[in-house]
FILUM-457679 format. One record per atom (N, C-alpha, C): residue in three letters; atom name; chain; x, y, z. Coordinates in nm, 2 decimals. Example, Ala and Ser with C-alpha at 12.3 -4.5 7.8 and 13.67 -1.06 7.14 Angstrom:
<sites>
+---------+-------+--------+--------+--------+--------+
: residuo : atomo : cadena :      u :      v :      w :
+---------+-------+--------+--------+--------+--------+
:     Ala :     N :      A :   1.32 :  -0.57 :   0.78 :
:     Ala :    CA :      A :   1.23 :  -0.45 :   0.78 :
:     Ala :     C :      A :   1.32 :  -0.33 :   0.78 :
:     Ser :     N :      A :   1.28 :  -0.22 :   0.71 :
:     Ser :    CA :      A :   1.37 :  -0.11 :   0.71 :
:     Ser :     C :      A :   1.29 :   0.00 :   0.79 :
+---------+-------+--------+--------+--------+--------+
</sites>
This chain:
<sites>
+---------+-------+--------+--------+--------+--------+
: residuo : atomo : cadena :      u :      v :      w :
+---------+-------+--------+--------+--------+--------+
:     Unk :     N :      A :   0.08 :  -0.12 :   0.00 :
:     Unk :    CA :      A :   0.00 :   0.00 :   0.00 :
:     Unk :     C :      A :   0.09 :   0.12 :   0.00 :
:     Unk :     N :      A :   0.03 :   0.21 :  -0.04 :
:     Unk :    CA :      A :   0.08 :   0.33 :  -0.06 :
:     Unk :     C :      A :   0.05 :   0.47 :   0.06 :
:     Unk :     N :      A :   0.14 :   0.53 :   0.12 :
:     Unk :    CA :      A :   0.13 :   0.59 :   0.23 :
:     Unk :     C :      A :   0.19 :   0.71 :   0.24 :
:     Unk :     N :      A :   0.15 :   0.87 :   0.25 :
:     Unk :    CA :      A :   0.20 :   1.00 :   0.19 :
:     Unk :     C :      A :   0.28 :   1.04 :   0.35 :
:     Unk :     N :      A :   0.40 :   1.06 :   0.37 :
:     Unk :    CA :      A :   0.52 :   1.06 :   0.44 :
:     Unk :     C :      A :   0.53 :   1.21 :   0.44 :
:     Unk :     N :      A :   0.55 :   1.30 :   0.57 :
:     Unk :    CA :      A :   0.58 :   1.41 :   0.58 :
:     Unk :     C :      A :   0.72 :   1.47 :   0.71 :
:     Unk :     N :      A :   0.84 :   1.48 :   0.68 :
:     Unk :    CA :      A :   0.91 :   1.46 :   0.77 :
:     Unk :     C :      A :   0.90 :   1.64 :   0.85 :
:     Unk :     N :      A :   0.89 :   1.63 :   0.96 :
:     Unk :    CA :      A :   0.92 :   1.79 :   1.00 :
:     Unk :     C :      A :   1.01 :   1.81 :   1.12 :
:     Unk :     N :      A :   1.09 :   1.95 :   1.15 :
:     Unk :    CA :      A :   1.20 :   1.94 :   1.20 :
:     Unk :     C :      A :   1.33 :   1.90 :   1.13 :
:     Unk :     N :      A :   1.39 :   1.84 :   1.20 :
:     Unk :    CA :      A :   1.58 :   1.79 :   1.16 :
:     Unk :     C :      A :   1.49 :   1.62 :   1.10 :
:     Unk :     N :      A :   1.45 :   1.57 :   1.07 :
:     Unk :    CA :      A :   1.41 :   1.41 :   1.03 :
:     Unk :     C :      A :   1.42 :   1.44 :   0.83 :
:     Unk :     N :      A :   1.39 :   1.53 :   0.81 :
:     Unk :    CA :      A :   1.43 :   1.53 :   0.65 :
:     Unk :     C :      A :   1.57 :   1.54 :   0.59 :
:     Unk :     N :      A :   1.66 :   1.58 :   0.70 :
:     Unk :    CA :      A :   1.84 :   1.65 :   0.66 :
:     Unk :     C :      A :   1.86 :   1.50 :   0.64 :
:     Unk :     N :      A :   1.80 :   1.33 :   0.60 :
:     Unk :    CA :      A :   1.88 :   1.25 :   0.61 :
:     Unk :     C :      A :   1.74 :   1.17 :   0.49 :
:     Unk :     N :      A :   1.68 :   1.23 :   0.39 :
:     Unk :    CA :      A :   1.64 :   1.24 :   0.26 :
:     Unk :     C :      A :   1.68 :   1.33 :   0.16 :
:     Unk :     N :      A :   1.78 :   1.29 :   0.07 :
:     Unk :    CA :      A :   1.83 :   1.37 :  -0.04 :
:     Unk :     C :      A :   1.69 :   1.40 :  -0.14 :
:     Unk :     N :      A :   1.70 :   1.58 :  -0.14 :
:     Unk :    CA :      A :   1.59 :   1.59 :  -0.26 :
:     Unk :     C :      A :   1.48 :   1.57 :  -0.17 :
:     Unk :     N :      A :   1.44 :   1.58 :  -0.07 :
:     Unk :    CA :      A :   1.29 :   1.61 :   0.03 :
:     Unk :     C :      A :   1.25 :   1.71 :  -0.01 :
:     Unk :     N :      A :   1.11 :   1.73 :  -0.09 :
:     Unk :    CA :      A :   1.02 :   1.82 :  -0.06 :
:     Unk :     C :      A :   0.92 :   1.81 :   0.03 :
:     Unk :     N :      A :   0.94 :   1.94 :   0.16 :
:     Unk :    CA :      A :   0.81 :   1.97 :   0.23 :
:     Unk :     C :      A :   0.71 :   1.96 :   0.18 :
:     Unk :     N :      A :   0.65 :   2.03 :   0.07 :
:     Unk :    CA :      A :   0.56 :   2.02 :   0.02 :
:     Unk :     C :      A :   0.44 :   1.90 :   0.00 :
:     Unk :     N :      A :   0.54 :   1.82 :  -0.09 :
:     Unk :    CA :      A :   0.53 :   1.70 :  -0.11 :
:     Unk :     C :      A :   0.53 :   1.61 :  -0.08 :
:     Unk :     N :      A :   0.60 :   1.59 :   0.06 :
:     Unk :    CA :      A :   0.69 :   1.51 :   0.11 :
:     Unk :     C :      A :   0.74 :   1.39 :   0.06 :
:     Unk :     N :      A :   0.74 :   1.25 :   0.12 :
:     Unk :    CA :      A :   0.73 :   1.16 :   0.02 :
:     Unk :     C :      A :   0.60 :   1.01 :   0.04 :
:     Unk :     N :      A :   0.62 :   0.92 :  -0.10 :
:     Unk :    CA :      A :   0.54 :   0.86 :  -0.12 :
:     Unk :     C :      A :   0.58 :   0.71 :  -0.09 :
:     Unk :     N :      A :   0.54 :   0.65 :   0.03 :
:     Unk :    CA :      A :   0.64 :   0.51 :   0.06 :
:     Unk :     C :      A :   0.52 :   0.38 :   0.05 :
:     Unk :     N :      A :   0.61 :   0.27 :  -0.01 :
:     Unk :    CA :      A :   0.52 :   0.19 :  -0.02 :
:     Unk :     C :      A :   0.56 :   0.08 :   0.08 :
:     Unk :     N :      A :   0.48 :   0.03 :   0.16 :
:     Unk :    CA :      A :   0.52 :  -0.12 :   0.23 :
:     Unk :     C :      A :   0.39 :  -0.23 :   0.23 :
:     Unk :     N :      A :   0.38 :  -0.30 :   0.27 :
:     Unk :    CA :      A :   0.31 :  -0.38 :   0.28 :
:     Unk :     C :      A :   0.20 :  -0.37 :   0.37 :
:     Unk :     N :      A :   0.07 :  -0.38 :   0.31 :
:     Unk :    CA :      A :  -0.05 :  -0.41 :   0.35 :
:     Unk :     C :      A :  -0.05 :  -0.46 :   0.54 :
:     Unk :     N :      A :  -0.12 :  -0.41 :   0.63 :
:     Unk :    CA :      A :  -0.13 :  -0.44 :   0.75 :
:     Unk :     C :      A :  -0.05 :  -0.35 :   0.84 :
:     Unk :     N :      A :   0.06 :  -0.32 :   0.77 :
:     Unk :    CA :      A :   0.23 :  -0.23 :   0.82 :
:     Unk :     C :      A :   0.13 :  -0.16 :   0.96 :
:     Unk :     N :      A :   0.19 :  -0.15 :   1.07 :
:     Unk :    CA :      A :   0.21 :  -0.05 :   1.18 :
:     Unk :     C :      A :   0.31 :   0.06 :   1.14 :
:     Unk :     N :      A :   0.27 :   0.13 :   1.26 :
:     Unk :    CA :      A :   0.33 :   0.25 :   1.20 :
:     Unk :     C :      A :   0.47 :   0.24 :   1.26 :
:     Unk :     N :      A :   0.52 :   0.17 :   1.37 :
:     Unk :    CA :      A :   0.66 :   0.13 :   1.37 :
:     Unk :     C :      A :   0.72 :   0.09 :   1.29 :
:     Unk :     N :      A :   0.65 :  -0.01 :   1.22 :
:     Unk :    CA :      A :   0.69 :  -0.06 :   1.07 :
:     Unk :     C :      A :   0.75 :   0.05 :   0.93 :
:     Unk :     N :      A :   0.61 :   0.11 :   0.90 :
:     Unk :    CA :      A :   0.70 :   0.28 :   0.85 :
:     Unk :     C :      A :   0.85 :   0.34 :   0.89 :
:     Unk :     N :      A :   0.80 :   0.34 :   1.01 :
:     Unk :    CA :      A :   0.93 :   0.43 :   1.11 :
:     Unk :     C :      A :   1.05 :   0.38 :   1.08 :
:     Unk :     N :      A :   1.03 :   0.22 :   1.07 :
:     Unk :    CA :      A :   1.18 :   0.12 :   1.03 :
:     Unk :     C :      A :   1.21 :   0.17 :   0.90 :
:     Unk :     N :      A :   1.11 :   0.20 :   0.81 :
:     Unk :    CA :      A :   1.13 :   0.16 :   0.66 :
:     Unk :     C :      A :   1.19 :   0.30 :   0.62 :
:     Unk :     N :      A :   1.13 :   0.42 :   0.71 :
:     Unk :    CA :      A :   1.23 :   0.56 :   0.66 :
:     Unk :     C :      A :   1.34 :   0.57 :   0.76 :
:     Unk :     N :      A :   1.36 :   0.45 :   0.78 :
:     Unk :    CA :      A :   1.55 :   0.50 :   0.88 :
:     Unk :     C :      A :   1.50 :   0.59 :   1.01 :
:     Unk :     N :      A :   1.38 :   0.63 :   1.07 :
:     Unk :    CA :      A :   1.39 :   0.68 :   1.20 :
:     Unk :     C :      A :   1.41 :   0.52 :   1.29 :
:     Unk :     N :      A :   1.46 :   0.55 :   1.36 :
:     Unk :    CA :      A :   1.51 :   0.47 :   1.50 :
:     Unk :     C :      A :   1.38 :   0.46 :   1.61 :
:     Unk :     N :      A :   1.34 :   0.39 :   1.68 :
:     Unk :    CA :      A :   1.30 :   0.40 :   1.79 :
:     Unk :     C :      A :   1.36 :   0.50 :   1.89 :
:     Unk :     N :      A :   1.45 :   0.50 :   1.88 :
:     Unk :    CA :      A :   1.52 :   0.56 :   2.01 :
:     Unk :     C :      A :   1.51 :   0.74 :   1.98 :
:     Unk :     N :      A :   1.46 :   0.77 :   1.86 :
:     Unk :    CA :      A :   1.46 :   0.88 :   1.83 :
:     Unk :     C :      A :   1.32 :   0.93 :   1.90 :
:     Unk :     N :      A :   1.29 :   1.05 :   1.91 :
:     Unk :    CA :      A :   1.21 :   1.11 :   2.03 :
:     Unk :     C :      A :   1.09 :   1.18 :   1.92 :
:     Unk :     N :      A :   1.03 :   1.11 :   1.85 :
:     Unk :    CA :      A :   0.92 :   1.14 :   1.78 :
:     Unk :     C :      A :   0.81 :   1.17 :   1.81 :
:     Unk :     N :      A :   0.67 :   1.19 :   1.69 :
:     Unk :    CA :      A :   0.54 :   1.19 :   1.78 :
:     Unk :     C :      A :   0.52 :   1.20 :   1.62 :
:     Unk :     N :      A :   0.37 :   1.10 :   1.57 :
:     Unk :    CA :      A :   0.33 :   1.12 :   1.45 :
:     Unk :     C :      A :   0.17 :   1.10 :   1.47 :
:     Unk :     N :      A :   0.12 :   1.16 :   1.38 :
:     Unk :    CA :      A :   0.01 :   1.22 :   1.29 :
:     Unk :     C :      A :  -0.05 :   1.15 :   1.21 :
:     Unk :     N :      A :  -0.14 :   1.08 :   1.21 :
:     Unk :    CA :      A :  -0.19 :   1.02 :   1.10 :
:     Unk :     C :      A :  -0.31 :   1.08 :   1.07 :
:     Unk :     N :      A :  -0.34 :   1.14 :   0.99 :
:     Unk :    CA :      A :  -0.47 :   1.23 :   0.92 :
:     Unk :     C :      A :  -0.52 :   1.32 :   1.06 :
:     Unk :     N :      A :  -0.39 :   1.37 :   1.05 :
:     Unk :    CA :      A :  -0.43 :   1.52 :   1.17 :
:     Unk :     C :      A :  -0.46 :   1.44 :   1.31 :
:     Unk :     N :      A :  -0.43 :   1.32 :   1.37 :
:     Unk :    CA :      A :  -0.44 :   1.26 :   1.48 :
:     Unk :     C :      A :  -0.34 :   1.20 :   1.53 :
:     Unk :     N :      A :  -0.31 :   1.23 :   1.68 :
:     Unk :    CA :      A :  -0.15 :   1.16 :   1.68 :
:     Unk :     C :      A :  -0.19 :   1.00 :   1.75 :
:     Unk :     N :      A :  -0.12 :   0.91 :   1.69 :
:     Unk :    CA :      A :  -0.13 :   0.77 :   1.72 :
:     Unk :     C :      A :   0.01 :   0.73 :   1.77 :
:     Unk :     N :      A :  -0.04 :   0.58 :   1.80 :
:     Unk :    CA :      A :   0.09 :   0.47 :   1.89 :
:     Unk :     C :      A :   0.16 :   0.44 :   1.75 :
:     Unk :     N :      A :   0.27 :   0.40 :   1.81 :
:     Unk :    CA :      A :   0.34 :   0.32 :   1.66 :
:     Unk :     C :      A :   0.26 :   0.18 :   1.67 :
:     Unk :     N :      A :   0.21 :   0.12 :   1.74 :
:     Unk :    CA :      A :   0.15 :  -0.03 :   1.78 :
:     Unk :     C :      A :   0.01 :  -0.03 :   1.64 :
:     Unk :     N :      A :  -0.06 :   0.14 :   1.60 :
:     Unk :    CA :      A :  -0.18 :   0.11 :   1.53 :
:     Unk :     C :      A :  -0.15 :   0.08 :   1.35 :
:     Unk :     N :      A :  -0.21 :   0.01 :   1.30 :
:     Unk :    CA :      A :  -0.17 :  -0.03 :   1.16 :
:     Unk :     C :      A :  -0.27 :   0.07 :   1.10 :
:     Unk :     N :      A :  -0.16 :   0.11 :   0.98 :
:     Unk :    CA :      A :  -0.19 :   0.17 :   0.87 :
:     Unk :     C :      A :  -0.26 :   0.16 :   0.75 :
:     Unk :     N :      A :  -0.36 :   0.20 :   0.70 :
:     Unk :    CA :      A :  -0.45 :   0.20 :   0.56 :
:     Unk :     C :      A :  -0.41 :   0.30 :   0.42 :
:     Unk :     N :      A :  -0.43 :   0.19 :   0.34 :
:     Unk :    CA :      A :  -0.37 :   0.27 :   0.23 :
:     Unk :     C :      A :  -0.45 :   0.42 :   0.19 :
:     Unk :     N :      A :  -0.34 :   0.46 :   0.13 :
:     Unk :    CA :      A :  -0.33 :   0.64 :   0.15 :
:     Unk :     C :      A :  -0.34 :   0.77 :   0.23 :
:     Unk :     N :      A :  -0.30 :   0.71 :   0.33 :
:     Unk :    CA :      A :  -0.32 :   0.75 :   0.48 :
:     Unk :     C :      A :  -0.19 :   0.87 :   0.48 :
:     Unk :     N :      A :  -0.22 :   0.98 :   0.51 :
:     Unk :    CA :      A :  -0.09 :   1.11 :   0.55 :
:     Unk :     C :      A :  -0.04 :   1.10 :   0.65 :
:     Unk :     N :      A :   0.07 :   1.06 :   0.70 :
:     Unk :    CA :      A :   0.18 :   1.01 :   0.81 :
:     Unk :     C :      A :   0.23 :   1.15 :   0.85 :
:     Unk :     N :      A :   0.22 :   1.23 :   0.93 :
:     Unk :    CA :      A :   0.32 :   1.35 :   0.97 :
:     Unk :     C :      A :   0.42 :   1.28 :   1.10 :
:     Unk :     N :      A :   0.54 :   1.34 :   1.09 :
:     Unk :    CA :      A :   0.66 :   1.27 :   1.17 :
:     Unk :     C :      A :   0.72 :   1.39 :   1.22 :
:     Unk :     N :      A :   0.68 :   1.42 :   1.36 :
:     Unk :    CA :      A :   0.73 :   1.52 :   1.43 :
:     Unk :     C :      A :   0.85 :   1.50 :   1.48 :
:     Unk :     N :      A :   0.97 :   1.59 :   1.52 :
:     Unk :    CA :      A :   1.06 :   1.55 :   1.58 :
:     Unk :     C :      A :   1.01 :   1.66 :   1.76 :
:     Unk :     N :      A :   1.01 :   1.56 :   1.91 :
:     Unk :    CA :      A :   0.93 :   1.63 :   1.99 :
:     Unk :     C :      A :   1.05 :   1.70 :   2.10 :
:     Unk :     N :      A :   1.02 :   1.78 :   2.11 :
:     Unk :    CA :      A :   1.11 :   1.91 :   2.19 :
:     Unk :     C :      A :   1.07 :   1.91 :   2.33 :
:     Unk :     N :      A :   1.14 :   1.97 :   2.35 :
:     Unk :    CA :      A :   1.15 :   1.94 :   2.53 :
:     Unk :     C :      A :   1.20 :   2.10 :   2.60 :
:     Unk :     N :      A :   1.12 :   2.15 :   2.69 :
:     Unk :    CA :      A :   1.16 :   2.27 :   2.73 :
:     Unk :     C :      A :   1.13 :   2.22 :   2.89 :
:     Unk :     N :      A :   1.24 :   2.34 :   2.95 :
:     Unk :    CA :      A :   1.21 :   2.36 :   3.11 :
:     Unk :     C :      A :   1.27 :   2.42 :   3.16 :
+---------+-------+--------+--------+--------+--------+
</sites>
């Protein structure tokens, strides 16, 4: 299935040719969680994220439907 990828923050400096705009277009396999994604564009678990799926933020544990808009926050910390 096909799944519309938006990287924001420092998470794009490691996609040559990233358009924001556009972002990108990734395909994996039918059922995929969204950890699954996470593997497939090189973010790490250990990285300190927060994602979006159609303007809602979800677990990495919930599976993905084709043509679904993925936003991939990088999450900030103040104090």
């Amino acid at each position: 299935m096909k799944i519309r990828v938006k990287l924001f923050g420092t998470l794009h400096q490691d996609v040559p040719g990233y358009d924001h705009n556009r972002g990108l277009v990734v395909e994996i396999p039918d059922e995929s969680r969204i950890a699954d994604l996470l593997d497939h564009v090189e973010i790490s678990p250990s990285e300190n994220v927060s994602v979006a799926v159609n303007s809602c933020i979800r677990k990495t544990y919930e599976v993905l439907r084709e043509g679904e808009l993925v936003n991939i926050f990088v999450v900030l910390a103040s104090g």
